[in-house]
C-alpha positions, 0 to 999 in steps of 0.5 A: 836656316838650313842649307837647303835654304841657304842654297835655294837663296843663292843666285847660280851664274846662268841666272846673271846678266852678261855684266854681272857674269863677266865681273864674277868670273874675272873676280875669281880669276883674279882671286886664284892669282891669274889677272894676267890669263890671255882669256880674261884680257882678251875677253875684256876687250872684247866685251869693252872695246878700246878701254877693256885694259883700262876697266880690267886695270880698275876692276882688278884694283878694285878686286885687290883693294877691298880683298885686303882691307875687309876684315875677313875673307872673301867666300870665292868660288872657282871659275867654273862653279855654277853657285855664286856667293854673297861676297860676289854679289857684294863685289859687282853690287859696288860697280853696280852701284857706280854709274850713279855716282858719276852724276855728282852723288857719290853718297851710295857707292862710298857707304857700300865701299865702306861696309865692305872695307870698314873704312872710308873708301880712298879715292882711288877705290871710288874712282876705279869703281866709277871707271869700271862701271862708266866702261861697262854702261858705255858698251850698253852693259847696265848693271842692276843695282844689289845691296854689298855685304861684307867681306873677308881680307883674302880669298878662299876658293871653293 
């Protein structure tokens, strides 16, 4: 594959929803160190009202988690960066995917957690998964559903 494939396959950041938008900005954010920036916190109650602490907190849990148990380094771009990587689509495919599980299936979010940190998920993972995604979805915030990919244990910014 060349890289002009490679690059037409990728999605850029305009083409994505306002949720799936919001999830790969903070997740590079949180990847540079800044999961404390007043925007993100600020951006996240405004997006999720009263519980934007509450889905930052998780999705930041589940950001660090799966960044330090996969078995190779996240491919992250800089906030900013038009392009977004197969590591991200694989991050907010694990929320997208967590809505369903709250319905008492947990089989789908557990096996993409699993692929992305080759290991069973711990329960702290799936329920802040399932938070994130519960808070998203209550603000009339649906995620499309994406199959994860695997990823690295720390981030490279790009």
């Amino acid at each position: 594959m060349d890289a002009r494939h490679t690059a037409a396959a990728a999605p850029a950041l305009q083409a994505l929803s306002r949720p799936e938008h919001l999830l790969v900005w903070a997740l590079r954010v949180i990847a540079i160190g800044h999961e404390d920036c007043p925007v993100l916190v600020q951006t996240f109650d405004r997006t999720c009202g009263p519980l934007g602490l509450q889905a930052l907190a998780a999705y930041h849990l589940v950001v660090c988690v799966i960044g330090m148990t996969g078995r190779r380094r996240l491919k992250v771009h800089v906030p900013g960066c038009p392009c977004v990587s197969a590591d991200e689509q694989a991050i907010v495919a694990v929320v997208s995917a967590a809505p369903d599980s709250l319905d008492g299936d947990e089989a789908a979010l557990r096996a993409g957690l699993r692929t992305l940190i080759e290991q069973e998920p711990a329960e702290a993972l799936v329920i802040a998964a399932q938070a994130v995604g519960r808070i998203l979805q209550a603000q009339g915030l649906d995620l499309p559903h994406a199959a994860g990919q695997r990823l690295r244990r720390r981030a490279t910014v790009h």
